[in-house]
C-alpha positions in Angstrom: 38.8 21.1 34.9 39.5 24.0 32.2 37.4 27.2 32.6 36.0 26.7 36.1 35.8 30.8 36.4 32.4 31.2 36.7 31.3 27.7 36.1 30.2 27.4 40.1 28.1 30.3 40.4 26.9 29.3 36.6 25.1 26.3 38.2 24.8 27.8 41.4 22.2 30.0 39.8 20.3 27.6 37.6 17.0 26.4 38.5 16.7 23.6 35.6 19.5 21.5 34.6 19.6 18.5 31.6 21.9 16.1 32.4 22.8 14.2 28.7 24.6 11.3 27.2 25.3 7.7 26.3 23.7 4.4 28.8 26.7 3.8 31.3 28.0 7.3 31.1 27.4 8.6 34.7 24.2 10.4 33.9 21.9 9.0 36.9 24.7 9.2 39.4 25.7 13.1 38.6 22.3 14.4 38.5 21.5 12.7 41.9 24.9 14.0 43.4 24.2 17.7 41.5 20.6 17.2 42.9 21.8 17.4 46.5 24.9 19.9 46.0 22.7 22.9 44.6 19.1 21.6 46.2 17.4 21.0 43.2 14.8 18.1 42.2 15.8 14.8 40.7 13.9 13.8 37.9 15.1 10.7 36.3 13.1 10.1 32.7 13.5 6.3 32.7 11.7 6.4 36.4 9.2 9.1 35.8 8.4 9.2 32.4 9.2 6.1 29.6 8.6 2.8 32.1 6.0 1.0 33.9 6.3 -2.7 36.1 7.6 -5.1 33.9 9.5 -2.5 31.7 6.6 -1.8 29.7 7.1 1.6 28.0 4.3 4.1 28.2 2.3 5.1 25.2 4.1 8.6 23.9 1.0 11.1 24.0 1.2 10.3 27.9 5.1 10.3 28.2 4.8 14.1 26.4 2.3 14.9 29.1 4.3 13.6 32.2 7.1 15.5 30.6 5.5 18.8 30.0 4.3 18.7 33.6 7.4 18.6 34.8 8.7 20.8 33.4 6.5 23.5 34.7 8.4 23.1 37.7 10.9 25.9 39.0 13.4 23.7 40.4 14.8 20.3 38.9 17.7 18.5 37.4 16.6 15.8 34.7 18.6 13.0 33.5 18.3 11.0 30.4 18.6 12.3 27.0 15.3 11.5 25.1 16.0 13.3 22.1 12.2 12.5 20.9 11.8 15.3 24.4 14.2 17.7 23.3 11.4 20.0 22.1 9.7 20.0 25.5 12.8 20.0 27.9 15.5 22.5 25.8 12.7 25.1 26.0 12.9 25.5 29.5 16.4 24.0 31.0 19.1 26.9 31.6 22.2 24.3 31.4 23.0 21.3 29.7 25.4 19.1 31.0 26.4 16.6 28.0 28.6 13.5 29.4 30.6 12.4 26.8 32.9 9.9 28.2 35.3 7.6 25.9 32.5 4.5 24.7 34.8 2.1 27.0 34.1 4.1 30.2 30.1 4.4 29.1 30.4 0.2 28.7 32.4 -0.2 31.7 29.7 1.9 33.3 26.9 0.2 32.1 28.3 -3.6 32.8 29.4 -3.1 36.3 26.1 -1.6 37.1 24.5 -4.7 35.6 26.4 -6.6 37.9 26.0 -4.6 40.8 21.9 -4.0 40.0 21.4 -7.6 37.9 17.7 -8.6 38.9 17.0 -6.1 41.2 15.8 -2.4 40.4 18.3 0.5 40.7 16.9 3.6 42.0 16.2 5.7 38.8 14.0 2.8 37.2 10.2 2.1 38.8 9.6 -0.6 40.2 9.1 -3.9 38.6 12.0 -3.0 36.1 14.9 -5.3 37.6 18.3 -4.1 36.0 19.8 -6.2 32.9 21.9 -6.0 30.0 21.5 -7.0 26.1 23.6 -7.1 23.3 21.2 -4.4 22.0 22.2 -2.2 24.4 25.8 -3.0 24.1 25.7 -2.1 20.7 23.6 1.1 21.2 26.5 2.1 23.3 29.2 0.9 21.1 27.5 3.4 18.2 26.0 5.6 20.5 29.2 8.7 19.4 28.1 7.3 15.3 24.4 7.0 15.7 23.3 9.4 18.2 25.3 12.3 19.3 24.6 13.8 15.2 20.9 14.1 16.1 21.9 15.6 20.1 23.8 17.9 18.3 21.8 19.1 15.5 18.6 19.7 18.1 21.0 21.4 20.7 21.8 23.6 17.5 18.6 23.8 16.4 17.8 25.2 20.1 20.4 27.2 20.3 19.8 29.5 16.9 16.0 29.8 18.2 16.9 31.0 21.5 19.6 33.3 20.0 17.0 35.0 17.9 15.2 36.0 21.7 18.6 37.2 22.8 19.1 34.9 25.5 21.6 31.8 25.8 21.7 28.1 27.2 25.4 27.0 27.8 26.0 23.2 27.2 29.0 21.7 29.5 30.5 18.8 27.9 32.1 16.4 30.4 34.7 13.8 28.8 35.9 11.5 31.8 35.0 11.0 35.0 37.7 12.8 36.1 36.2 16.1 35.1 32.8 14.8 36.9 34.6 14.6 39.9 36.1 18.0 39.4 32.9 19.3 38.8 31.2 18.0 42.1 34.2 19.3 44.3 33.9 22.5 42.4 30.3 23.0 44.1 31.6 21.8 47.2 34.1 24.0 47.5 32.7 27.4 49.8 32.6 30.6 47.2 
């Protein structure tokens, strides 16, 4: 991975950490791996925040408030990208990790874990959510780099220009394979 100087003790020293980026792209299995390597607290926004039994979604007043709680905290790592969040999480992460894998890898990623999960709940969902796959979600990921990624990019802009105005900075690390993942993780294993 290019540009490691610095990169270590640059998460080393963060206490909140977004983890970002298309279904299937490694989000869930990076922060949890992240989690461990630099002690901070998963928070996963599928488990925590948007489902209940039955994969009903919570209303959005009480989503906001479960995410504004947590938040607060002085230690976490959050997974999911939730731009309808942005406004609440931006404001007080001090990295952004944005997974941007090829949209093959982020299928590949979200069919094998299909397979590996189908009818049973993964461990970043609550339970009563058993894991499956749609052709709605395969096409979310197919357009996911058309669709979504504009809007990612025009809050993470948006965020950035406000916090610039304070003088301060929030560095976003794009990751394009899982190679640099893996580079990434052995990085912080690595003694300094």
């Amino acid at each position: 991975m290019k540009g490691t100087s610095g990169l270590k003790s640059m998460l080393a020293a963060a206490d909140r950490i977004l983890v970002i980026g298309c279904p299937g792209s490694g989000k869930s299995t990076l922060a949890k791996r992240l989690s461990r390597a630099l002690d901070l607290d998963y928070i996963s926004m599928d488990r925590d925040f948007y489902w209940l039994p039955g994969w009903r979604k919570r209303p959005r007043d009480e989503i906001d408030h479960l995410i504004t709680e947590a938040v607060t905290g002085k230690r976490w790592i959050m997974d999911g990208t939730g731009l309808s969040s942005f406004h609440l999480r931006l404001p007080r992460a001090q990295v952004v990790i944005w997974l941007r894998p090829p949209r093959y890898a982020c299928l590949y990623g979200a069919i094998s874990r299909a397979l590996r999960y189908f009818g049973r709940n993964r461990p970043e969902l609550p339970a009563g959510c058993p894991e499956s796959l749609s052709l709605d979600a395969l096409s979310y990921i197919w357009n996911f780099e058309r669709d979504a990624v504009p809007s990612i990019e025009a809050a993470l802009r948006d965020h950035a220009a406000g916090i610039a105005e304070r003088g301060s900075h929030i560095p976003v690390l794009q990751l394009k394979s899982r190679r640099q993942m893996r580079e990434l993780l052995d990085l912080l294993g690595r003694p300094a």
